[in-house]
N, C-alpha and C positions, 0 to 999 in steps of 0.2 A: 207865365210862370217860368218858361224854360228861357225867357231871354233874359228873367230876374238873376237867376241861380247861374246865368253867361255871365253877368255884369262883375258876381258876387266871388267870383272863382278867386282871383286873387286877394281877396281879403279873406275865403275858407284855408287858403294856403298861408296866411300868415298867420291866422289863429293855432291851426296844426303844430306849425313850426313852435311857437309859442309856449304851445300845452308842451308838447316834448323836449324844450327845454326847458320846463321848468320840472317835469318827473326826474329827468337828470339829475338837476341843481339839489330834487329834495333826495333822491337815491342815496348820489355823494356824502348830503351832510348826514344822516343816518350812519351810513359806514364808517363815516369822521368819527363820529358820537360813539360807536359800538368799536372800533378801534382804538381811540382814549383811552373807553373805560378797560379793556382788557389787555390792550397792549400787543394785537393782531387784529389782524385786517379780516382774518374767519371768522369772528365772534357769530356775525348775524346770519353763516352760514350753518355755525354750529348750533345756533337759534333753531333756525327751522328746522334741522335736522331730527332736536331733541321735540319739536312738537307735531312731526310727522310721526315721530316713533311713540309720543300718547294719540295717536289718531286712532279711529278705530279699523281706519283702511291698513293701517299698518302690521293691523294685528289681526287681522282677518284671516277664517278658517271658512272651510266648505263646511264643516260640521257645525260652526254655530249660525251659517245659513239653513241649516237643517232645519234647526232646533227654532227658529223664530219663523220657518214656515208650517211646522206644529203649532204654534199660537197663533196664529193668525186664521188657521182652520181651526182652532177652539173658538175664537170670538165670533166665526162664519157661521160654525154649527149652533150658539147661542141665540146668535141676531137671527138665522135667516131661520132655522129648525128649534127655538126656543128650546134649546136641551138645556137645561138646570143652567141659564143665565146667570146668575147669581155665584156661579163656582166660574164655570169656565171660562166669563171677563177677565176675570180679575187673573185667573190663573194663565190665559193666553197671554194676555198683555206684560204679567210678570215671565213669562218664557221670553218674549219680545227684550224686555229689559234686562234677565239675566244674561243674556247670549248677543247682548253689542259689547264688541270686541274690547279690549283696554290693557295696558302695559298693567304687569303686576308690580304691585308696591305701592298703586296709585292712592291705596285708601277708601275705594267705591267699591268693593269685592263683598258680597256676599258671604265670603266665607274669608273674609278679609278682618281677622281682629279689631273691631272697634271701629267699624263703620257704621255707617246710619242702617244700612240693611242687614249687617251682623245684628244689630241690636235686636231690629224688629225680628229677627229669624230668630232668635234666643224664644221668644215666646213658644216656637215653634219645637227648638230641639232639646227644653226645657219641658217639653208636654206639660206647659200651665195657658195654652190657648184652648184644648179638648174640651175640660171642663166648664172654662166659660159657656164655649157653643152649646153647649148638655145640659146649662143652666135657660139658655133660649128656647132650646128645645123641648123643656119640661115645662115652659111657659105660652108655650104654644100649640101644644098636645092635649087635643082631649080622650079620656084614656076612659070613656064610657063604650063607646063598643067592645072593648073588651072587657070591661068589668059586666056588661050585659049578659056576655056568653065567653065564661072563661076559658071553655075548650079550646078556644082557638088560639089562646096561647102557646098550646103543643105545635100548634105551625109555625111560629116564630123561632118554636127553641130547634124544630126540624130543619129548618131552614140553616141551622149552624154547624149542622153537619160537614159543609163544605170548606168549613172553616180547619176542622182536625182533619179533615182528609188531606186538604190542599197542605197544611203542615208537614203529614208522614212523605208528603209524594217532592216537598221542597226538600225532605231532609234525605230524601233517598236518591235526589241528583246530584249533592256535596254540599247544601249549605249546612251550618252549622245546627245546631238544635235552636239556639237562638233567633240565626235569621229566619229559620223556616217558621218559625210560631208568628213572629212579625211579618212576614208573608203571607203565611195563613189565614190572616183576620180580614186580608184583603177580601176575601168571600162572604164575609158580613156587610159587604156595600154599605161600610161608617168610615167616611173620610176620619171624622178626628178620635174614633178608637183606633184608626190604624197609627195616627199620628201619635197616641198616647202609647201605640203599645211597644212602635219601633224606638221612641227617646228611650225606651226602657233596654229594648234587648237588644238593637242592632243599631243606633244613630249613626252608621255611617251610613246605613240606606233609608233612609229616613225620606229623603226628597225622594226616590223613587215610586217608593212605597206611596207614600203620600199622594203625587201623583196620578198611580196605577188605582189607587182607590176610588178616587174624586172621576176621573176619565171614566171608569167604571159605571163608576154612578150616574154620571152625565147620558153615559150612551145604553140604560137600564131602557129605554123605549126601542130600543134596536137591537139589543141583545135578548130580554125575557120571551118575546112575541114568539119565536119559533119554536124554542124549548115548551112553553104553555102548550103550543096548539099540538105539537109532535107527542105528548103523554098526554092528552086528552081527547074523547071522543068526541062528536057534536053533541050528543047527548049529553054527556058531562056538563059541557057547557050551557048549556042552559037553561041548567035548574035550578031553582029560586031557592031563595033561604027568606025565614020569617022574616020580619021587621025587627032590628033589634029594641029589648025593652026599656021601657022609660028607666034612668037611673038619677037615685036621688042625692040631693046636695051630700050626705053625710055620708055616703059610701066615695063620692068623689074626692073628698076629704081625709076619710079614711085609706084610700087607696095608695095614696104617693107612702105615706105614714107605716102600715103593713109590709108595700110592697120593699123598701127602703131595707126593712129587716129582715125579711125574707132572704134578700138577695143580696145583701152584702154579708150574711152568715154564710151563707154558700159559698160566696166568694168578696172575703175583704180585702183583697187587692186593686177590686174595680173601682172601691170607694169613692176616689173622688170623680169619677163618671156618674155612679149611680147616685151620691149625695146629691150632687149639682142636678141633676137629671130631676130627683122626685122634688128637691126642694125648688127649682121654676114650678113643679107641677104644684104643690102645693100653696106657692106665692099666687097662681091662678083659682084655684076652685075654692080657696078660702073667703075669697070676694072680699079681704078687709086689708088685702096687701096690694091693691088695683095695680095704683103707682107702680111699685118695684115687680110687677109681675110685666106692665109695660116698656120697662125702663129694660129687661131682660129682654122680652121677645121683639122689641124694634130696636133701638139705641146702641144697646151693648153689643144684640148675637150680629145687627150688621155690620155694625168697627171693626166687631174681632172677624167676619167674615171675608171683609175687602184683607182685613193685614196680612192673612191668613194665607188668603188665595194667595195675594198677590207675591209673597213672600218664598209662598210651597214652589210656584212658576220660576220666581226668579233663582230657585235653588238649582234649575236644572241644568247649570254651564254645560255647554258639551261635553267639556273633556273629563269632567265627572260622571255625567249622564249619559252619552252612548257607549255605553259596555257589552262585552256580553251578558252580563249578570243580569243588568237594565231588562235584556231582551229578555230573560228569562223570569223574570219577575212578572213580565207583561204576561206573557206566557201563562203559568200559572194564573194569576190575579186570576185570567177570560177562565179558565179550567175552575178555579173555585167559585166563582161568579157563577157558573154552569150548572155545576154540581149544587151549590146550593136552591137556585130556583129549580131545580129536579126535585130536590127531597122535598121540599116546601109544597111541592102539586103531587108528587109519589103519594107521603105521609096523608094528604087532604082524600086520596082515593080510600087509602087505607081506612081509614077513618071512617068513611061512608061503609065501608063492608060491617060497623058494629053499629050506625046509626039507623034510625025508624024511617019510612018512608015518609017525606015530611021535616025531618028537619034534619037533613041530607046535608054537606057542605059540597061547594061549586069548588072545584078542584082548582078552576082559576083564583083563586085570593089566594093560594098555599105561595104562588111564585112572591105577595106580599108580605113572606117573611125576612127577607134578608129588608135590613135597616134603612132602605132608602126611602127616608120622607119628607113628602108624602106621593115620591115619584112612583114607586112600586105600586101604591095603592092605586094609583092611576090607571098606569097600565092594567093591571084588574080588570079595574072599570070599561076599560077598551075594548080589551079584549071580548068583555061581557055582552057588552053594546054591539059588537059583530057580531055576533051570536045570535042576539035578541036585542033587540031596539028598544024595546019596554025593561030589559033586566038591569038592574040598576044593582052593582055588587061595591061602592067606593066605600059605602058605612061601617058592611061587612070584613070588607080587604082593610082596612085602617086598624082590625085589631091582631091580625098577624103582623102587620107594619110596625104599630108599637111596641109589641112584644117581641118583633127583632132586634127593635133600638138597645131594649134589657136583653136581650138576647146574646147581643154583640158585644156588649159589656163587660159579662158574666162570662162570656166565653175568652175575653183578654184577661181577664182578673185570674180566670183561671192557668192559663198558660202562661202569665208573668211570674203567678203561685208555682209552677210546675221547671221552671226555665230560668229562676233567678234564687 
C-alpha cells in the first residue's frame, strides 16, 4: 500500500494543482458576473455581508440563550418527569423558536405585522383560543362527583381565594388595577382563563402571564405536595370519604343546562368560558351529539393546544420577556398558586369541624380546587396513597377540580366586570 501511494505522489500533486485552479478560474468568473451586474468589484462582498447580518450569529444575545435553555428544560421535565407533556412541548420548543436570533424587518417576527406566527398568535391575544379549549374541556369532564356531593364545590370556589388576594398584593407593588386582576387569576392554575382575561385587561403581558400560568400548572406536582402535608395532620390524612353516589343520565343532563345559568347570572362576563365550557359538557352526556362531543375533546382541544402552546413559547423573545416585571409576575403567580391550595385544604378542615363523623372530607382534595385538570386531582390521589395504600381519594378530588375550572371563570368574569 505505501509503495502504491510512493508511485501515486505525483499524479495526487497534479490533481491538487488542478482542483486549485480550477476554484480560481470559478472565483474569478463569479466576481466578473457580480461586477457587471453592479458596476463594483464589492458586490459579492457586500452579498455576504448583507447575509451575515440575517444570520442568526449575527444577531445573537446571551439573553436569548437564556430563554432557549428555559425550553429545553421544559421539554426535559415533560419527557423525563412527565409534567403535563402536552403544555410544556409545545411550549419549550416554541421558546426554542421564539428566541433564534434574526434581523428585524425580516417578516418572521412574532410580533412582526403579518407574519405567519403574528397570525397564529392573534388567536391568542384576540382571547378566541380560551373558549375553544373550555369547549374540549367540557367534553371531557365528567361532572358526576360533584353533582353526587355538592358540597364540595365550596372547595373549588375556596380555592379562588388566591386569585383576589394575589390581585390586592399585585396592585399594592405598582401595577395597575388592570394588570393585577390579570395576574391575579394566575392563582386559578387555568392557563386559558388567564389568557382570556389578560387579552382583556393587560395584552401587553399577556405572553408572560400566559406562561407563568401553564409553568405553574406543569410544576402543580412539585409545588402542592409540601403545602398539603405542612396543613395537614396524619390523621387528616387518612380518612375515607363514602363512595360517591350513582348519578343518573338526567341530572347529567340537567347539570351543564342549570349550571350555565347559575353562573353566568352571577357573572356574564365569563360567558363565553362558561358557554363553551357547559356546552362540550352537554355535547357529552346527551349521548345523541357523540360525534361533535369527539370532534371537541380529541381533534379540536389538540389543534387549538399544539397552536396554543406553541405560540404562548414563541411570544417569549427576550428582550420582551426578561424584565423586571417578568420576574415579578413569576413572583406572585408561585405566591397565588400558594395561597390558593392553602385555602382549598384550610376551607376542607373547616368543613370537617360542622360535618358528622363519617362523612368527614380528607383535607387533601381541598388543594384540588384550583383549576388544574385533572393534574390537581392527581396529586390528591398521591398524596392520599402515601398515607394509605388502600385510600383511594382521585373520584372524590375531581369534584373540587371541576368546580375550580367554574370557579376560575366566574372569578375572571368577575374582575373583567369590576376592571373594564
Amino acid at each position: 500500500m505505501k509503495y502504491y501511494l510512493k508511485l501515486n505522489r505525483p499524479m495526487n500533486r497534479k490533481i491538487k494543482r488542478f482542483t486549485f485552479t480550477l476554484l480560481l478560474i470559478s472565483l474569478f468568473s463569479v466576481m466578473q458576473v457580480f461586477g457587471q451586474n453592479s458596476g463594483t468589484g464589492n458586490a459579492i462582498l457586500e452579498s455576504l455581508n448583507t447575509f451575515w447580518a440575517s444570520t442568526g450569529f449575527a444577531n445573537f444575545a446571551f439573553k436569548n440563550l437564556s430563554m432557549i435553555a428555559v425550553g429545553i428544560i421544559f421539554i426535559i421535565l415533560a419527557v423525563k418527569k412527565g409534567w403535563e407533556p402536552l403544555l410544556l412541548v409545545p411550549i419549550g420548543f416554541g421558546m426554542i423558536v421564539g428566541n433564534i436570533p434574526f434581523s428585524t424587518g425580516s417578516g418572521i417576527g412574532i410580533y412582526e405585522e403579518g407574519s405567519v406566527l403574528n397570525i397564529l398568535y392573534s388567536g391568542v391575544v384576540k382571547g378566541w383560543y380560551p373558549p375553544l379549549i373550555f369547549l374540549g374541556i367540557g367534553a371531557m369532564t365528567d361532572f358526576s362527583s360533584l353533582i353526587s356531593n355538592p358540597k364540595l364545590m365550596l372547595l373549588g370556589a375556596a380555592a379562588q381565594v388566591g386569585i383576589f388576594l394575589t390581585f390586592l398584593g399585585a396592585f399594592a407593588i405598582g401595577f395597575t388595577p388592570q394588570q393585577a386582576g390579570a395576574i391575579g387569576i394566575i392563582g386559578g392554575a387555568d392557563g386559558p382563563t388567564a389568557i382570556f382575561l389578560s387579552s382583556k385587561l393587560a395584552p401587553e403581558m399577556i405572553g408572560t402571564i400566559a406562561v407563568t400560568a401553564y409553568s405553574y400548572m406543569a410544576l402543580i406536582p412539585l409545588l402542592q405536595p409540601p403545602v398539603m402535608r405542612l396543613l395537614t395532620t396524619k390523621k387528616e390524612r387518612v380518612i375515607r370519604m363514602k363512595p360517591p353516589r350513582a348519578v343518573s343520565k338526567t341530572e347529567k343532563i340537567a347539570f351543564p343546562i342549570i349550571g350555565l345559568i347559575l353562573t353566568a347570572f352571577i357573572s356574564p362576563s365569563a360567558l363565553p368560558l362558561l358557554g363553551m365550557l357547559f356546552l362540550g359538557n352537554l355535547l357529552k352526556e346527551s349521548t345523541v351529539t357523540e360525534r361533535l362531543a369527539e370532534t371537541a375533546r380529541f381533534a379540536l382541544i389538540n389543534s387549538i393546544t399544539i397552536i396554543l402552546g406553541f405560540t404562548v413559547g414563541a411570544s417569549t423573545q427576550a428582550d420582551r420577556f426578561i424584565t423586571w416585571d417578568s420576574l415579578k409576575i413569576f413572583g406572585l403567580g408561585a405566591i397565588s398558586f400558594i395561597i390558593a391550595t392553602a385555602c382549598g385544604v384550610l376551607f376542607a378542615k373547616v368543613m370537617n369541624l360542622f360535618l358528622k363523623e363519617g362523612n368527614k372530607v380528607n383535607p387533601l382534595i381541598g388543594s384540588a380546587g384550583v383549576s388544574a385538570v385533572p393534574a390537581a386531582a392527581r396529586v390528591s390521589q398521591e398524596q392520599g396513597l402515601q398515607a394509605d395504600k388502600t385510600n383511594h381519594l382521585l373520584m372524590h378530588a375531581m369534584a373540587p377540580n371541576v368546580a375550580g375550572v367554574i370557579g376560575s371563570a366566574v372569578a375572571a368574569g368577575i374582575l373583567l366586570s369590576l376592571l373594564t
